[in-house]
C-alpha positions as CSV (number, residue, x, y, z in Angstrom):
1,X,74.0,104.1,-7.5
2,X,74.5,104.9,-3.8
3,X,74.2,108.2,-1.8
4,X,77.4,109.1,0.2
5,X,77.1,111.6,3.1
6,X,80.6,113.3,3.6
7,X,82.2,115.9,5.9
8,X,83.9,118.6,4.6
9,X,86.6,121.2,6.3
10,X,87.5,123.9,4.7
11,X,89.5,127.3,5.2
12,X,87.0,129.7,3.9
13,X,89.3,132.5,3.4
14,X,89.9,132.4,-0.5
15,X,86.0,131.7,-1.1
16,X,83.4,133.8,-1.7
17,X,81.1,131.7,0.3
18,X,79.6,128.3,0.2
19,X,77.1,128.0,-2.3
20,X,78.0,127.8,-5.9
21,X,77.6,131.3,-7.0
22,X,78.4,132.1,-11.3
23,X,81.9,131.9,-11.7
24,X,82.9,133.1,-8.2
25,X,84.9,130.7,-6.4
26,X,83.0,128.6,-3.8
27,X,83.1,125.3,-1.6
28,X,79.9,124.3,-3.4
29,X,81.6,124.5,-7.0
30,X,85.3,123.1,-6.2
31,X,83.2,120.0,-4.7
32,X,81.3,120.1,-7.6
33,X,83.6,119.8,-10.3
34,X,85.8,117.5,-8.5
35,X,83.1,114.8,-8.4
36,X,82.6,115.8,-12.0
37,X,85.5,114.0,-13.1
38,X,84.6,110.7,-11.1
39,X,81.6,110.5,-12.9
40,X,78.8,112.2,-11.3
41,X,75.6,112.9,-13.1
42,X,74.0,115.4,-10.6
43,X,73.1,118.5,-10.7
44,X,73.6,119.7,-7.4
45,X,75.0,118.2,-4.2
46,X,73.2,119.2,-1.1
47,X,74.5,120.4,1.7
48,X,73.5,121.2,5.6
49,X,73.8,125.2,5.4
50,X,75.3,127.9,3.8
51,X,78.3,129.6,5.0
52,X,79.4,133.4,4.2
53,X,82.2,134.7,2.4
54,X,85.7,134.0,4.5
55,X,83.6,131.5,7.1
56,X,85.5,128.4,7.8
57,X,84.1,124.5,8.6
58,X,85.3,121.6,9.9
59,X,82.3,119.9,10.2
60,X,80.2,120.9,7.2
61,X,77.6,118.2,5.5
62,X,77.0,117.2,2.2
63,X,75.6,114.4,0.3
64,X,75.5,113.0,-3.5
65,X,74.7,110.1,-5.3
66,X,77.4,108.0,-7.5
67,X,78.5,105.4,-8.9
68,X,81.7,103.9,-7.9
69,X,82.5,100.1,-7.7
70,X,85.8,100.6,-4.6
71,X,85.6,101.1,-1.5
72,X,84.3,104.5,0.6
73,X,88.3,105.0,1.2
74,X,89.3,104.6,-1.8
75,X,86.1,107.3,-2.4
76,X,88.1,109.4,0.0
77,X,91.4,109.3,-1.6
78,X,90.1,110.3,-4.9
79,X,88.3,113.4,-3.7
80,X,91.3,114.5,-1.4
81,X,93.3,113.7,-4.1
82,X,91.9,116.1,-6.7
83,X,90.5,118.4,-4.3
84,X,93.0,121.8,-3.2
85,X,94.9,122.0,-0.7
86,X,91.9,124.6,1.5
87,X,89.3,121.8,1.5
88,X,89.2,118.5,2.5
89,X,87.4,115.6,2.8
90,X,87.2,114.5,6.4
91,X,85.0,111.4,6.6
92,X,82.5,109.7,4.3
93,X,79.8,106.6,4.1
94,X,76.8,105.7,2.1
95,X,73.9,106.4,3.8
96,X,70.1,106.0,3.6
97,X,68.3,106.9,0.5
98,X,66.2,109.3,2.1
99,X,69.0,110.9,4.0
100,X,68.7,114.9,3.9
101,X,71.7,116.8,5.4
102,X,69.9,119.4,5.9
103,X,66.1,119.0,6.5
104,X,67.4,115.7,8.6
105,X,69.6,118.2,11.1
106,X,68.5,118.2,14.7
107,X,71.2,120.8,15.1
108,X,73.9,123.1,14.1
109,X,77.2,123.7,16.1
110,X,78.7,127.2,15.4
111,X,82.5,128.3,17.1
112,X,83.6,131.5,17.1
113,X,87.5,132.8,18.5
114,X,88.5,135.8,19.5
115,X,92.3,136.7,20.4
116,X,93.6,139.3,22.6
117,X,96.8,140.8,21.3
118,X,98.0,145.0,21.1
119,X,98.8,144.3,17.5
120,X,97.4,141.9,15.0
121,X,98.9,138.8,14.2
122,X,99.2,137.3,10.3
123,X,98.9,133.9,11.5
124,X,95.9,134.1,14.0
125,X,94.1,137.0,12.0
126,X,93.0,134.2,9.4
127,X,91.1,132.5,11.7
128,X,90.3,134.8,14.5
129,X,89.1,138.5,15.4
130,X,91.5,140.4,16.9
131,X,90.1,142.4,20.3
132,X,92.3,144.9,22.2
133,X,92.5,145.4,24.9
134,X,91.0,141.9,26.8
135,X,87.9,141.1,27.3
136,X,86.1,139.9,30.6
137,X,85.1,136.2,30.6
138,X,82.9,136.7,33.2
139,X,80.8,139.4,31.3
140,X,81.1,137.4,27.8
141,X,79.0,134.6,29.6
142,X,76.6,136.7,31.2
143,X,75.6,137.8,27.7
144,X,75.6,134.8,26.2
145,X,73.6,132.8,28.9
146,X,70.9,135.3,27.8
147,X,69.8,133.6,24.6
148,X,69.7,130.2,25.2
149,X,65.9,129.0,24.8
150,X,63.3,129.5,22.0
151,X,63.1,132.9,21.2
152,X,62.1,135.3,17.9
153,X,65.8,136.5,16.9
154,X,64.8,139.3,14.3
155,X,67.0,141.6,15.9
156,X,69.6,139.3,15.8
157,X,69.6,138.1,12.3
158,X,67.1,137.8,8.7
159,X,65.2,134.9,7.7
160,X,66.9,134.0,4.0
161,X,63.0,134.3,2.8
162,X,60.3,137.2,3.0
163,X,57.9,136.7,5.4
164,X,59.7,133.3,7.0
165,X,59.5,132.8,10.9
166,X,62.9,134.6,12.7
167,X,61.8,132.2,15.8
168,X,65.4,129.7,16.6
169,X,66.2,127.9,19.4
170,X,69.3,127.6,21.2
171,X,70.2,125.1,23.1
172,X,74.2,125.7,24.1
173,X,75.6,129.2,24.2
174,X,79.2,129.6,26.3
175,X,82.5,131.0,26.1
176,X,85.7,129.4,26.9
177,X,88.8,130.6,27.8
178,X,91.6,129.7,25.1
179,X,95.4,130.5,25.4
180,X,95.1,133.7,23.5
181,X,91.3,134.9,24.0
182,X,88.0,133.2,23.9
183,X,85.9,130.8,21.7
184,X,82.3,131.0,21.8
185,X,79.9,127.8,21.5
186,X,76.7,127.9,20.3
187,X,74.4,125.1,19.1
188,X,71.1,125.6,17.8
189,X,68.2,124.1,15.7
190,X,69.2,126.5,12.9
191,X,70.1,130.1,12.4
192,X,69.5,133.2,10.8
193,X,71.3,135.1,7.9
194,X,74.6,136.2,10.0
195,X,73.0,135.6,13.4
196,X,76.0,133.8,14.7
197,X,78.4,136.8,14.4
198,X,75.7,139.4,15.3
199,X,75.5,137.1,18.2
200,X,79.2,137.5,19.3
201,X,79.2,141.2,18.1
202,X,76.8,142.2,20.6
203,X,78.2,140.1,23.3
204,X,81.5,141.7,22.7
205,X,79.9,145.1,23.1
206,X,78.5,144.2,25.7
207,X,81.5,142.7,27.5
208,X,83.2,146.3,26.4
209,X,80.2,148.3,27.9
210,X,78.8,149.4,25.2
211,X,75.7,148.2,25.5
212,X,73.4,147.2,28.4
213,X,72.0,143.7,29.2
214,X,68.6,145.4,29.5
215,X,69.2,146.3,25.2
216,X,70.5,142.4,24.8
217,X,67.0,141.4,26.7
218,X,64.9,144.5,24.8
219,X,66.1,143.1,21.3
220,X,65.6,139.3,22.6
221,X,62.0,139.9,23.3
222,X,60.6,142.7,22.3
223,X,62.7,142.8,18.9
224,X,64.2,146.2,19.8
225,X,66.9,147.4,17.5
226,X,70.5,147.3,19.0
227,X,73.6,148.8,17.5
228,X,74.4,147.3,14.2
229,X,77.7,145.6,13.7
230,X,78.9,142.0,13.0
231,X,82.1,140.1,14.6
232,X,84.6,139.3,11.3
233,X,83.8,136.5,9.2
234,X,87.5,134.9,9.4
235,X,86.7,134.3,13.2
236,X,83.5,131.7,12.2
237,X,83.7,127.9,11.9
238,X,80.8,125.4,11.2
239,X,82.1,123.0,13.7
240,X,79.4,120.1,13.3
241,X,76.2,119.0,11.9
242,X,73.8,116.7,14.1
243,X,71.6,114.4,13.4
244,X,68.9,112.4,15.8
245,X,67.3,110.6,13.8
246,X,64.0,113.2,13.5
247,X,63.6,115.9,10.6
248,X,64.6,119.2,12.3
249,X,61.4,121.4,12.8
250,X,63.8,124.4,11.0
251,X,64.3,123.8,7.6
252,X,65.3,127.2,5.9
253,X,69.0,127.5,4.9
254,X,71.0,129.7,7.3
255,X,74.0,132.1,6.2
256,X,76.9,132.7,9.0
């Protein structure tokens, strides 16, 4: 019996979430009962982190163990074969026994796009968050230069467990400029519940001047409250999982 580690892309949009969740529909369970009729014995796969209801991937992680005398393509085939048409897998190889897509993460790679449009668009709402009117580059990056480093993000974002540290480190946070709006970077050993699109709501406040830098800096280190608010899920992708080689120091689940 090997262990395969795969990729996934999805469109979240018609899921209520990642994990598997009753009879709600989610990633977790369509995976699932895929690999159910190939023959697998789990329980559970595991996976690198929860995503929210409506969040999208293209680089989400998962592993199982199964037995199956072909080849890792012909592995591929069979999934994407029986799989629908919003998920997909993308890549997949057997891997270390060990092998942990989650505690093993060194790293999590969040995008986030925003348009800039008078009146929404079908086509781009799915996978974006409409702003009007535009938004200044120049201010989005001033905000979001302000969190990179190691820094307790409780105003930013929960821990998915009582009494769990809120302390994340970020190690890439940018905007860049896209033909219709932005998308925001950010990389980091792990996150809190929704902390990626509190991130970018605040930063979009900011950039509209509604709030201050000296709130963004009052909530980064003294924990101050700052307006609520979260950017729209449909704007989220997981865009990659990395791994170094060393177990990640983080190791609670994270919801975006």
């Amino acid at each position: 019996m090997a262990l395969y580690k795969l990729i996934l892309a999805y469109d979240g949009t018609d899921f209520s979430g990642f994990q598997r969740q009753g009879k709600t529909r989610t990633v977790q369970g369509v995976v699932e009962d895929v690999l159910l009729e190939l023959g697998w014995q789990e329980k559970a796969i595991l996976f690198a982190g929860r995503t929210d209801a409506g969040v999208h991937a293209s680089g989400q992680v998962a592993s199982f163990r199964l037995i199956w005398q072909h080849s890792s393509a012909d592995l591929v085939s069979a999934l994407n074969a029986r799989l629908p048409d919003d998920v997909s897998v993308v890549a997949l190889e057997e891997t270390e026994a060990e092998f942990h897509p989650r505690y093993d993460a060194s790293s999590r790679c969040y995008h986030y796009t925003l348009y800039h449009q008078a009146t929404r668009h079908p086509l781009r709402d799915r996978f974006a968050w409409r702003i009007w009117p535009e938004l200044d580059g120049t201010l989005l990056n001033k905000a979001a230069s302000v969190f990179v480093g190691r820094h307790d993000f409780s105003a930013f974002g929960r821990a998915m467990k009582k009494d769990h540290s809120t302390v994340r480190e970020i190690f890439h946070s940018q905007w860049h400029k896209e033909p219709a709006g932005w998308r925001y970077e950010i990389e980091a050993n792990a996150f809190l519940y929704h902390m990626v699109r509190r991130l970018v709501f605040v930063q979009v406040s900011y950039a509209k001047g509604a709030l201050s830098v000296e709130e963004l800096l009052a909530g980064l280190n003294s924990q101050a409250r700052i307006k609520p608010g979260l950017a729209s899920a449909r704007g989220l992708v997981l865009a990659e999982v990395r791994y170094d080689g060393k177990t990640s120091q983080v190791t609670e689940d994270e919801e975006n």
